[in-house]
C-alpha positions as CSV (number, residue, x, y, z in Angstrom):
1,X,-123.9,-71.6,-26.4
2,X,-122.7,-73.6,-29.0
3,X,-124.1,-71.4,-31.7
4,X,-122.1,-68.6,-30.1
5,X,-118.7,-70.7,-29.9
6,X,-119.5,-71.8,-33.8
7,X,-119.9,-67.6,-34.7
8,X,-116.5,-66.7,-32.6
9,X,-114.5,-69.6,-34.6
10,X,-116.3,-68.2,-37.7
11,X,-115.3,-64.9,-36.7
12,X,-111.6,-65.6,-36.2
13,X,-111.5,-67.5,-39.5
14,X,-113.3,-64.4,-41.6
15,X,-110.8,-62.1,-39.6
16,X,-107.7,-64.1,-40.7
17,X,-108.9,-64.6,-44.6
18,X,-109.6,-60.8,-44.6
19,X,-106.2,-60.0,-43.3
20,X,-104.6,-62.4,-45.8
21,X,-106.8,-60.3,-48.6
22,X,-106.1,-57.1,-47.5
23,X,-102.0,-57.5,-47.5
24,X,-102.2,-59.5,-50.5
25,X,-103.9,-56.7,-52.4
26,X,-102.2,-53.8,-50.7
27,X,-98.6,-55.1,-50.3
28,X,-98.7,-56.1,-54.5
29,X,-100.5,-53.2,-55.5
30,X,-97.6,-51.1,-54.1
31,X,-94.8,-52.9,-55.2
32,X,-96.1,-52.6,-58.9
33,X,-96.0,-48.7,-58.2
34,X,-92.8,-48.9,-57.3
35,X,-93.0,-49.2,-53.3
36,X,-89.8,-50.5,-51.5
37,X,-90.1,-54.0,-50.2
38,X,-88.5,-52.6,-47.3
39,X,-91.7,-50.3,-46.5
40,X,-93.9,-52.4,-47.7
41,X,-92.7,-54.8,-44.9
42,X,-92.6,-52.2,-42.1
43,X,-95.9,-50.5,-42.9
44,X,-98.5,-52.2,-45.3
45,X,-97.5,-56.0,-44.0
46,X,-97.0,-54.8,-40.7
47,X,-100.9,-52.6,-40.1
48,X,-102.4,-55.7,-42.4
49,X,-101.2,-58.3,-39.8
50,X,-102.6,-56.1,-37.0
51,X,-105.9,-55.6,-38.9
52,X,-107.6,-57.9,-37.0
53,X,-107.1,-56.0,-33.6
54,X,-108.0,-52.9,-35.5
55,X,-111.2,-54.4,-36.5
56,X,-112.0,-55.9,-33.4
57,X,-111.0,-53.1,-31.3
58,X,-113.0,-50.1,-32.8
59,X,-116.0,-52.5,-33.0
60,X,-115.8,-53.1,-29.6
61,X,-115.1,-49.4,-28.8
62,X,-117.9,-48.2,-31.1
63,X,-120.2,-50.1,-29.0
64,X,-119.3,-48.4,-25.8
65,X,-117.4,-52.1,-24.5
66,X,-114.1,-50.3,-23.7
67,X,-112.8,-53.0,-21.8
68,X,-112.9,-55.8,-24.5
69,X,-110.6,-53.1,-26.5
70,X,-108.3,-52.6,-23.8
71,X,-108.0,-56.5,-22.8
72,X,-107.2,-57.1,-26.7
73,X,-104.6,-54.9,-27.1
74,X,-102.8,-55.6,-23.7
75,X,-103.6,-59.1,-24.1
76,X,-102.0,-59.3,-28.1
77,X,-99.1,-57.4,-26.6
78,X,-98.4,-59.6,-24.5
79,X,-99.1,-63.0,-26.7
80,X,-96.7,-60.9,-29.1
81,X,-93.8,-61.1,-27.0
82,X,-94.0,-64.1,-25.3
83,X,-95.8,-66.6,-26.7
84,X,-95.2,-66.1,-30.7
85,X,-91.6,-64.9,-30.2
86,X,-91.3,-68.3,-27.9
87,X,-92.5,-70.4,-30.2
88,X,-90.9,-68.6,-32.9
89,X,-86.9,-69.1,-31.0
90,X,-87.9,-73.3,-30.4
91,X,-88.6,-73.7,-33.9
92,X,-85.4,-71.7,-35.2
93,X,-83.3,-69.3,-32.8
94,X,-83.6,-65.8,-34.0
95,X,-81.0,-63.7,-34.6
96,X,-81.6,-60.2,-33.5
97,X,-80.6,-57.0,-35.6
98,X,-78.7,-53.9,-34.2
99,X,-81.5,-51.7,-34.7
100,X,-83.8,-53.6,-32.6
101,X,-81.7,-53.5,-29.4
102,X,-80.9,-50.3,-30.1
103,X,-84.2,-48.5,-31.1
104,X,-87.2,-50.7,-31.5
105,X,-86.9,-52.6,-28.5
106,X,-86.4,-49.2,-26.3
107,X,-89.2,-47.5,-28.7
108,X,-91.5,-50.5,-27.4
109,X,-90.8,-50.1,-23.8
110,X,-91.0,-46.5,-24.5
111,X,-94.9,-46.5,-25.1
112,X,-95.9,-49.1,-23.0
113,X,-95.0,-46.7,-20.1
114,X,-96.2,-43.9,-21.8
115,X,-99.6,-45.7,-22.3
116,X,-99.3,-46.9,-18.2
117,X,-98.7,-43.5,-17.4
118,X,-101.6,-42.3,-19.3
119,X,-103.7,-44.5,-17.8
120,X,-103.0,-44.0,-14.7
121,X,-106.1,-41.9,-14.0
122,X,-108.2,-44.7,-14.7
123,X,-109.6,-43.4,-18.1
124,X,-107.9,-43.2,-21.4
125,X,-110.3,-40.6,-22.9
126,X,-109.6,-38.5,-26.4
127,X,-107.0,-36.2,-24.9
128,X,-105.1,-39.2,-24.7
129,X,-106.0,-41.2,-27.6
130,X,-104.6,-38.0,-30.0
131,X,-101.3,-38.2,-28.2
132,X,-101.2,-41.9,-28.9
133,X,-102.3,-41.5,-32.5
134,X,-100.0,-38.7,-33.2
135,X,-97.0,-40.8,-31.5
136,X,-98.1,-43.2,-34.2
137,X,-97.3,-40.8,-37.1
138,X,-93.7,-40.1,-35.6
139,X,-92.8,-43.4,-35.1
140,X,-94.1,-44.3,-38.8
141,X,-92.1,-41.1,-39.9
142,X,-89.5,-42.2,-38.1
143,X,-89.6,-45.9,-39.4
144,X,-89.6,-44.8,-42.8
145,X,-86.6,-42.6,-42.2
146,X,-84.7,-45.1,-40.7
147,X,-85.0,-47.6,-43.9
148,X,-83.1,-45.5,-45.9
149,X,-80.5,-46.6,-43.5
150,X,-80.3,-50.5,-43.4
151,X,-78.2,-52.4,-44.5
152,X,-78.5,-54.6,-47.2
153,X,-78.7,-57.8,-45.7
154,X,-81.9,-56.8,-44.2
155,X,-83.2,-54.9,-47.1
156,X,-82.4,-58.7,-49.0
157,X,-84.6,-60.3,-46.4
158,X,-87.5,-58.1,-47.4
159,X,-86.7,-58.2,-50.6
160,X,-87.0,-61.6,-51.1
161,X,-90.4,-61.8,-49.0
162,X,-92.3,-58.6,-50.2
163,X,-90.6,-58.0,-53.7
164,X,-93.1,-60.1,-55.6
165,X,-93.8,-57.4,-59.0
166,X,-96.2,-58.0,-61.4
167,X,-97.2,-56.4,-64.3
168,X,-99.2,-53.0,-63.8
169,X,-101.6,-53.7,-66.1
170,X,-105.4,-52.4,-65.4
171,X,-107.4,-56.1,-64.6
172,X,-104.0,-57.1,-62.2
173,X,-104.7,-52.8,-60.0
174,X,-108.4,-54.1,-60.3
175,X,-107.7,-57.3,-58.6
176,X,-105.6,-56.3,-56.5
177,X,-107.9,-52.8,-55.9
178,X,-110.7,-55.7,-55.3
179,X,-108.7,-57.7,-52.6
180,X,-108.5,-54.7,-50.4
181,X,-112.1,-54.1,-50.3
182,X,-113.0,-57.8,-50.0
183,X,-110.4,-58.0,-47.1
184,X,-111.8,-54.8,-45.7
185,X,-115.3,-56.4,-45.8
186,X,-114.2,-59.1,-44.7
187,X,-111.9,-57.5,-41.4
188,X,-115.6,-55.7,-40.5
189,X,-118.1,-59.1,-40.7
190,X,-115.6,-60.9,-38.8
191,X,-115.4,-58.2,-36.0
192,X,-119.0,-57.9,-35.4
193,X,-119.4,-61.8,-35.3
194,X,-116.6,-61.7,-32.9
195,X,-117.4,-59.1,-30.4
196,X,-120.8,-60.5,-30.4
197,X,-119.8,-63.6,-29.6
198,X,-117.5,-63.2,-27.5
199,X,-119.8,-60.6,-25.0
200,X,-122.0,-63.5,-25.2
201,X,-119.2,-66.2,-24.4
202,X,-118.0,-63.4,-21.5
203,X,-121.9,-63.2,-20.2
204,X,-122.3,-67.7,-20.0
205,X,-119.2,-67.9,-18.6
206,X,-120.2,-65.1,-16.0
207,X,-116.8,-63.0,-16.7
208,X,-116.2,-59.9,-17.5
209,X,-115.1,-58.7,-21.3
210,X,-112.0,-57.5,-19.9
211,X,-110.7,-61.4,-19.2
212,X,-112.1,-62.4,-22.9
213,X,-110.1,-60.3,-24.2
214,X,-106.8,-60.7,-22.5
215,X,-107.0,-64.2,-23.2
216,X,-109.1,-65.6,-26.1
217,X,-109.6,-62.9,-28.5
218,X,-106.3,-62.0,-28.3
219,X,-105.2,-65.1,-29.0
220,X,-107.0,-65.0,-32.1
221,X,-106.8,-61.9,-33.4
222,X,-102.9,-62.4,-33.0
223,X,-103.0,-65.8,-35.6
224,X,-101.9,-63.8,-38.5
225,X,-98.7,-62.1,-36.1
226,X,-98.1,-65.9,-35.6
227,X,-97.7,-67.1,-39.1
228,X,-96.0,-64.6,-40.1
229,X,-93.3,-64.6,-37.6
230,X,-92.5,-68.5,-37.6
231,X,-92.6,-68.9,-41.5
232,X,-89.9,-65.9,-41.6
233,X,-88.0,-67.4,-39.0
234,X,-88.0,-70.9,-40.3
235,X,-86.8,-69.4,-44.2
236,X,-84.4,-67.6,-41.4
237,X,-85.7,-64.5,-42.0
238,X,-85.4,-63.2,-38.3
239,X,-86.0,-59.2,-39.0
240,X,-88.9,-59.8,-40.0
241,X,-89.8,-62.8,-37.8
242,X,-88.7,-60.3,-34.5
243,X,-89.9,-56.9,-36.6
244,X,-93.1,-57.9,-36.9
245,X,-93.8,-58.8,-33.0
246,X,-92.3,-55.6,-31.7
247,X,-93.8,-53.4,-34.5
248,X,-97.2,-54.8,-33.8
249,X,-96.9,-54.2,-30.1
250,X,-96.1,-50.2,-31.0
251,X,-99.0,-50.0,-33.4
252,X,-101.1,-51.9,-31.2
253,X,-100.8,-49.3,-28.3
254,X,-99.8,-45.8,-30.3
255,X,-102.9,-46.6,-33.5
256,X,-105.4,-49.1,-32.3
257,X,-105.8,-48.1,-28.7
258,X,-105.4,-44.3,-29.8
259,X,-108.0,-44.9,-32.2
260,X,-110.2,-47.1,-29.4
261,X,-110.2,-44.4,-27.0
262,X,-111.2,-41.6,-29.8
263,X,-114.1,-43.6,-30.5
264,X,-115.8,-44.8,-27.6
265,X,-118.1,-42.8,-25.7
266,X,-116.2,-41.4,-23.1
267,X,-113.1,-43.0,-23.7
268,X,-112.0,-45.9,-22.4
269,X,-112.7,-47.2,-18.4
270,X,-109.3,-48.6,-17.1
271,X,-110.1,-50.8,-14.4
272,X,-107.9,-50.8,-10.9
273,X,-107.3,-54.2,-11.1
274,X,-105.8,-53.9,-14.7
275,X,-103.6,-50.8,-13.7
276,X,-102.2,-53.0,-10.6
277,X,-101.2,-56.3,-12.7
278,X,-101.7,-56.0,-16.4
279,X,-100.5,-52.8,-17.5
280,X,-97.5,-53.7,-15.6
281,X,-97.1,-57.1,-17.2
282,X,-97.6,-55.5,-20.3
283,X,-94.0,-52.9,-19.4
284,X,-92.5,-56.0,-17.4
285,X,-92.9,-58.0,-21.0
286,X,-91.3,-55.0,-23.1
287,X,-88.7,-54.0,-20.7
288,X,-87.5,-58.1,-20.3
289,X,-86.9,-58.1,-24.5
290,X,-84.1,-56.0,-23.4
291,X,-81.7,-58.1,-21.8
292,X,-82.9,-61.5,-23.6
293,X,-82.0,-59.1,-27.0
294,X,-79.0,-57.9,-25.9
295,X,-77.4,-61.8,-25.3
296,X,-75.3,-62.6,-28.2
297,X,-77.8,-60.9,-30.3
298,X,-80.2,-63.6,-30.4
299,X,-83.2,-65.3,-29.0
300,X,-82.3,-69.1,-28.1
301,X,-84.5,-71.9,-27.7
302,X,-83.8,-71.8,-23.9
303,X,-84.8,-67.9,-23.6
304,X,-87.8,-68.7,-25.9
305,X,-88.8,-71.7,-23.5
306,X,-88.6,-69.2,-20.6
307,X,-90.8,-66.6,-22.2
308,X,-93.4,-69.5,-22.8
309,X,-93.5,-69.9,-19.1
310,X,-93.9,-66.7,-18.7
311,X,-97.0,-66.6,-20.8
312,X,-98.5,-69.9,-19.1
313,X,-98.2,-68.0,-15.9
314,X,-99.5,-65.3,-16.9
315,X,-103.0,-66.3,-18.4
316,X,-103.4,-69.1,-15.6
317,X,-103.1,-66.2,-13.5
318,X,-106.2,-63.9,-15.4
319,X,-108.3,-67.4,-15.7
320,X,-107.4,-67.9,-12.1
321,X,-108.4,-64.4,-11.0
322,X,-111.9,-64.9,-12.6
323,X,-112.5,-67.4,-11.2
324,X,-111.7,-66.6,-7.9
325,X,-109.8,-69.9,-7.2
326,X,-108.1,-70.5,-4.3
327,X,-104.8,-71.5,-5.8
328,X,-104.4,-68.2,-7.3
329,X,-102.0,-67.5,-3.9
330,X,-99.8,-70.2,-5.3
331,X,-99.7,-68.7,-8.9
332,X,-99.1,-65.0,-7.7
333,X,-96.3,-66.4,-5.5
334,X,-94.9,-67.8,-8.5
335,X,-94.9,-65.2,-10.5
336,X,-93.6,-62.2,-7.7
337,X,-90.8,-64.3,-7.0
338,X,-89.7,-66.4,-10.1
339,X,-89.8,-64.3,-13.3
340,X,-87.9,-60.9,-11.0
341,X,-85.7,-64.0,-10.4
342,X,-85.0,-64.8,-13.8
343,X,-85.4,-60.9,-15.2
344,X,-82.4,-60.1,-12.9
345,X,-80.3,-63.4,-14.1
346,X,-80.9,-62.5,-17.4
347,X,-79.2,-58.7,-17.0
348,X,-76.6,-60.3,-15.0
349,X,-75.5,-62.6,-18.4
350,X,-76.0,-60.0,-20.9
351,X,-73.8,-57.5,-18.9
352,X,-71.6,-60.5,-18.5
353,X,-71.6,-61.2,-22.3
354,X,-71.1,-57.6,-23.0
355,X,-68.0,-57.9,-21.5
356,X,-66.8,-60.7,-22.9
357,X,-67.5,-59.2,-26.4
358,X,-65.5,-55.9,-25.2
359,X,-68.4,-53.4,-25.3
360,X,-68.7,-52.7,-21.5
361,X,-65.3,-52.1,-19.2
362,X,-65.4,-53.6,-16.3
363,X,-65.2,-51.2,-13.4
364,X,-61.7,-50.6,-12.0
């Protein structure tokens, strides 16, 4: 066992430095060719961070163990939203961007249900993986579109984080060229130590992959999402701080589950109990962004706190279910009744501070 645990740690570690490599490499080697900071960000930095779950989750698809992919990319989606954009608000309250109330937040919610409702059969099989993937090339389309469009405070934010030139010389494209494939090399070793490890973790602990990867690997394959987010936010650079959580979530579920359910033989099993509790988590996370977005345009520390709660209930909840416990009652009671609670408080005050602010009439 402890050889295992050593390979996992290993395996997160080799994951993380082959990230780091990979949008090092790629992100410089496309601003010397003239690449926008602002795309850089929103694609290259943005599928880099989410290389981990990539690698992870087509290792673990390739190996027919559909539901270690699924409980990674339900489980990261989740960690996403509440835990790094929690821990992200306590350490500096973000402030929130028009175009992510108004189009990546809904976009977000958007494919969550889509990806509920195609799994509502209890199989996401390659029918439904190529309508995933090719959502993924509209939104990217789309993203790219809409860049043109920002303003240039936001465009100055990426600027100063992604706008690092140097000179195009041939040894610097070699370097850079050799980064990508050293991060790509990397991204694969890791993988395979990882879902190796952790099936074996999953097998001593007698649980299933599924709970692994909803909480642990998760966990850890979200660690670059994490850095990212709270160094922007403390240099107070919230769009891409808030970007990056939300436009992880859509690649997670549109590329690396399309790609997961391409890949594995026969698609992807989706179990009853994951359709019944964390599907619906995963839409109940996206939809509450909403209304915590919508107050004054910002995540406080308070909202960020409550989103922490959130994701304490939830994964004492999945470690509870597996092991059968008998306080689960207690936690399910907690969480049917407290976070509809505080869902529904929270529309209530950002109605309420739409008014205030003028944008909603009241009704006669």
């Amino acid at each position: 066992m402890t050889n295992t645990i050593l390979f996992f740690i290993l395996g997160l570690i080799t994951l993380i430095i082959g990230a780091d490599l990979l949008v090092r490499g790629a992100s410089r080697l496309a601003a010397a060719f003239g690449v926008s900071p602002l795309v850089i960000g929103l694609t290259i930095v943005a599928i880099g961070t989410a290389s981990p779950e990539i690698a992870v989750s087509l290792k673990a698809a390739a190996s027919g163990q559909g539901d270690l992919t699924l409980g990674n990319v339900l489980g990261s989606n989740i960690f996403n939203i509440l835990f790094i954009l929690g821990v992200t608000s306590i350490f500096a309250p973000i402030v929130i961007a028009e175009q992510l109330i108004r189009k990546d937040a809904p976009i977000m919610l958007g494919v969550s249900l889509l990806t509920f409702a195609l799994a509502l059969d209890g199989k996401l099989g390659w029918l439904d993986g190529t309508l995933l993937l090719l959502g993924m090339i509209i939104y990217t389309v789309f993203a790219l579109r809409q860049s043109r469009a920002e303003s240039r405070e936001v465009q100055k934010e990426y600027e100063q984080e992604f706008a690092k030139k140097e000179p195009r010389t041939a040894k610097q494209t070699i370097l850079n060229i050799g980064f990508i494939l050293v991060g790509l090399g990397l991204l694969v070793l890791g993988s395979n130590w990882l879902v190796d490890s952790a099936t074996q973790i999953a097998k001593s602990l007698g649980v299933s992959e599924l709970v692994i990867g909803l909480t642990i690997v998760a966990v850890g394959t979200s660690l670059p999402e994490v850095a990212t987010s709270v160094v922007a936010a403390l240099k107070k650079e919230s769009d891409i701080a808030v970007g990056n959580a939300v436009g992880s979530n859509i690649f997670n579920l549109l590329g690396v589950l399309g790609v997961g359910a391409l890949v594995a033989p026969g698609g992807i099993s989706v179990a009853s109990r994951v359709l019944q509790f964390d599907l619906p988590v995963m839409v109940f996370v996206a939809l509450v962004t909403l209304p915590i977005f919508y107050i004054d345009n910002r995540v406080s520390r308070v909202e960020g706190g409550l989103l922490l709660v959130y994701y304490v209930a939830y994964v004492t909840y999945v470690i509870l279910r597996a092991a059968e416990s008998s306080t689960l009652p207690a936690v399910i009671l907690f969480i049917a009744f407290f976070i509809p609670i505080t869902f529904i408080a929270l529309i209530v005050i950002a109605i309420r501070s739409s008014r205030a602010r003028g944008k909603i009439k009241p009704l006669p």
